[in-house]
Structure formats: structure tokens, C-alpha cells
C-alpha angles and dihedrals in degrees: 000000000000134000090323133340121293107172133012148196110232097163149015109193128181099280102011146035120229126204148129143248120213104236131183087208143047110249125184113213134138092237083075120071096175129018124182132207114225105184140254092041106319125120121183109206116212118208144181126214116194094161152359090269085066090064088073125143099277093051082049091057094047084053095057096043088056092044095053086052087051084056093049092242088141095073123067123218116281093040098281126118 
């Protein structure tokens, strides 16, 4: 955990792990099954793992964009972003 939460597990299911990342932009990508909109500029992405082969470098690179909004790295100094 960082300065707030930026992905989360909501389920583990019998072959997969669900769970979603915390995103300032909308990203298409088939390692997403569901994304919402939270306005004003907010998109939660919804994923499946099933196995290792899942935690490729695309889904890496999702991971670290989330994480950098979980440190706040999103907003510059003096409020603005």
C-alpha cells in the first residue's frame, strides 16, 4: 500500500484470480474483461489470472501505471494535475 489504493483482489476463484487496477485512462486491452468509468476521469480495470503466463509485460506495465496513481504521482504540486 502506498498513499491510497490503487489495485485490488476481489476474488480467487478455483482456476483465476480477479481482481482490478485503478487507471486515469481508459485503456483497451484484452487483459481487461470489464472497465468503469468513475467520473470525472477515473476507470477501474477489471482482470482475470488464470496463470503465470497472464503476468506478462503488458499486464506489468498496467501494474506500474496503477501503482504510480496509488503514489499520487498523477498530481503535480499546488493541486493541479
Amino acid at each position: 500500500m502506498v498513499k491510497v489504493r490503487f489495485s485490488g483482489v476481489n476474488r480467487i476463484g478455483k482456476d483465476y484470480i480477479a481482481g482490478g487496477f485503478w487507471l486515469k485512462q481508459r485503456i483497451e486491452s484484452t487483459k481487461f474483461h470489464k472497465i468503469e468509468f468513475i467520473p470525472k476521469d477515473n476507470y477501474i480495470h477489471y482482470f482475470k489470472i488464470h496463470d503465470e503466463s497472464d503476468i506478462d509485460d503488458e499486464f506489468r506495465t498496467f501494474m506500474k501505471m496503477a501503482y504510480e496513481i496509488g503514489e499520487r504521482k498523477h498530481i503535480q504540486p499546488g493541486g493541479n494535475k
